[in-house]
N, C-alpha and C positions, 0 to 999 in steps of 0.2 A: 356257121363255121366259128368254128371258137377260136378264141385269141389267140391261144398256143399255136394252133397250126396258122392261121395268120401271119405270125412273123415268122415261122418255119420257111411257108413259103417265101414273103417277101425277101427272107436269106439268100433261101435257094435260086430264085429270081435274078439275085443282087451280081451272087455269086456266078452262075451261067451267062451273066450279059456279055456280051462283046462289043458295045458300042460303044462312043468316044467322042472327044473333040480332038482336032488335030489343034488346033491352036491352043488349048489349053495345056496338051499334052508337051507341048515344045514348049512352051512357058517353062513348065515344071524342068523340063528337061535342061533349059538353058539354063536355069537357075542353078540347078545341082552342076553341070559345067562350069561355070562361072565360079563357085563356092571353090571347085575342084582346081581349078585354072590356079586362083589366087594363092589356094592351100600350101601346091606344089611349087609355083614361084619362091611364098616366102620362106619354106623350110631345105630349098635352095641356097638362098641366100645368106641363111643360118646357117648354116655346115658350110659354105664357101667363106663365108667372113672368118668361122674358125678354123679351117685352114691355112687363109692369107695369115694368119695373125701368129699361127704356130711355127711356119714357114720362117715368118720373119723373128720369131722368136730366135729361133736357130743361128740366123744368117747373124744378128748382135753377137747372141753367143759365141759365135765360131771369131768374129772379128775382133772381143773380147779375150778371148783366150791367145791369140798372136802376138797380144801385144807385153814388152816386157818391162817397160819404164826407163827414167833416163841409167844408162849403166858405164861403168868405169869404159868400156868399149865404145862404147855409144851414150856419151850424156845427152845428146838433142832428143833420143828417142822421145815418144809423148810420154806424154805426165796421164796418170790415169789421175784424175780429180771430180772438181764436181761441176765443171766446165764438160768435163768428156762423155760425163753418163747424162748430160741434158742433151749432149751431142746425140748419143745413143739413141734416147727419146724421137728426136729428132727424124733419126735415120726409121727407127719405127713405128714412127706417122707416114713416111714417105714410103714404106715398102707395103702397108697394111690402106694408105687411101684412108686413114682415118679422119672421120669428121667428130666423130665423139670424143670424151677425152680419155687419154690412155697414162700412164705410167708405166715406171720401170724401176726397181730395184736390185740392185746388184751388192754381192757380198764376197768376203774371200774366208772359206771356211778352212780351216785345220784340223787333224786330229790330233789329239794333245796325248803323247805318251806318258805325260805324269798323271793320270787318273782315268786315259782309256774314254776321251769325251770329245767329241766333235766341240771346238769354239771357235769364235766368230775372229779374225783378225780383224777386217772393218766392211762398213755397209757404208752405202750411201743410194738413197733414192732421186728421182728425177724431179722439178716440182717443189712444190712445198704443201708441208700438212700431212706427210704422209710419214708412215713408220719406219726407221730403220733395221733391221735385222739383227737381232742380240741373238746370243749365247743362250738365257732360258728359251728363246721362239724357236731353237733349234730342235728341239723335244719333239716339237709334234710334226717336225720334219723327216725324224729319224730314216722314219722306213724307205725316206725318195732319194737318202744320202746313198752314194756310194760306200762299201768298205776300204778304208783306206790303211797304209799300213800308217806307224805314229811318224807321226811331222809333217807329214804329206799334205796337199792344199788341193784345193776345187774352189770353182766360180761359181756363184749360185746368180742366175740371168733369172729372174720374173718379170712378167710383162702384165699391165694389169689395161683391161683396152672394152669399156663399155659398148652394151649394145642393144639397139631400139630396135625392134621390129617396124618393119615398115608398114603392117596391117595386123588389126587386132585378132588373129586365127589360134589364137592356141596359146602364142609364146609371148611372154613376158620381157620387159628388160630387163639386162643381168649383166653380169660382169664375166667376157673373157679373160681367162687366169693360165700362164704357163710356168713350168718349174721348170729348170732346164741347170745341168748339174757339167762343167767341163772343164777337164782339165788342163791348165795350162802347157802353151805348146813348148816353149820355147825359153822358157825360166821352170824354177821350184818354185815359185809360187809370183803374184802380180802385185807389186806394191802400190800402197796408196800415196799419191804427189813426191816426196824425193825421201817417204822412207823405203827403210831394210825390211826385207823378209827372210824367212829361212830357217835353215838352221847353224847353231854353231858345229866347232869341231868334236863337240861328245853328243852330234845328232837329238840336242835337243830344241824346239824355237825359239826362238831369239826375241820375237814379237810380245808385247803385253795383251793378254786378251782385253780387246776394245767389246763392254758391251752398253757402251752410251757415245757411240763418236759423236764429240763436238760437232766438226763439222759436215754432218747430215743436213740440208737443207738449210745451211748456213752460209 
């Protein structure tokens, strides 16, 4: 018998068997469950942490946006400062269960009708070391801004909130990132500690575009 058909048949032989071990066969099997068990857990837990974290993105924002500063009405209101965005911080470690570390940057952007351009009235982040929000970094924001008509403000809430996988299946660590864009509720725009915002009486801002605030993480 020649070679050729030799392995022909040993193929065909290989191929037609039907015998087995059952304990090897459940080895194999548990294994592939097991891989599958873990797989499903942790990309679970991946889409659940970026929702908590989106969620609570919101919930700052929304609470952020209420507030109006001390005013001729109401001087006690809060002071928006930089007391209140570690406050922030705070409240979004407590709604997210975070154990990694997270930030937050908050801004109060304007459209400027003397040249038809989003700029920054002030930033201040959570933290220290981290960047505040200028007037050039608003470019490559453009497209998440709302359109505004000119003088108009928005709160820009980012939350910036690390994340480790709990088993090595696939996903890396990275960094959850939210932009969240809202308009104040209750003022024209939200100052920072006991200044003005606004506009004057020929509807233009009143504000200096801040794009280096001192005190950021000062």
């Amino acid at each position: 018998m020649s070679l050729l058909r030799r392995l022909r048949l040993k193929t065909r032989n290989f191929r037609q068997d039907e015998t087995g071990s059952m304990a090897a066969e459940g080895v194999i099997a548990a294994l592939f469950l097991s891989w599958w068990y873990v797989s499903s857990f942790q990309i679970f837990d991946a889409f659940k942490q970026k929702s908590v974290n989106t969620k609570a993105a919101y919930t700052i924002a929304d609470m952020l946006s209420r507030e109006t500063g001390p005013t001729a009405t109401d001087p006690n209101s809060t002071q928006i400062n930089q007391a209140y965005v570690n406050g922030l911080n705070k409240m979004f470690d407590y709604l997210t269960y975070s154990r990694k570390p997270t930030w937050i940057r908050v801004s109060s952007v304007y459209f400027a009708d003397d040249d038809n351009k989003y700029r920054v009235d002030w930033s201040a982040t959570s933290g220290t070391g981290h960047p505040a929000m200028t007037t050039p970094m608003l470019a490559s924001y453009r497209n998440k801004l709302p359109a505004l008509p000119p003088g108009d403000s928005v709160v820009l809430v980012e939350t910036f909130m690390a994340y480790e996988p709990i088993f090595n299946m696939g996903l890396t660590a990275h960094i959850y990132t939210t932009f969240i864009t809202t308009a104040p509720r209750f003022a024209s725009c939200i100052p920072w500690q006991n200044g003005n915002c606004g506009n004057d009486n020929a509807g233009h801002w009143v504000n200096p575009d801040v794009t280096d605030p001192f005190w950021v993480n000062g």
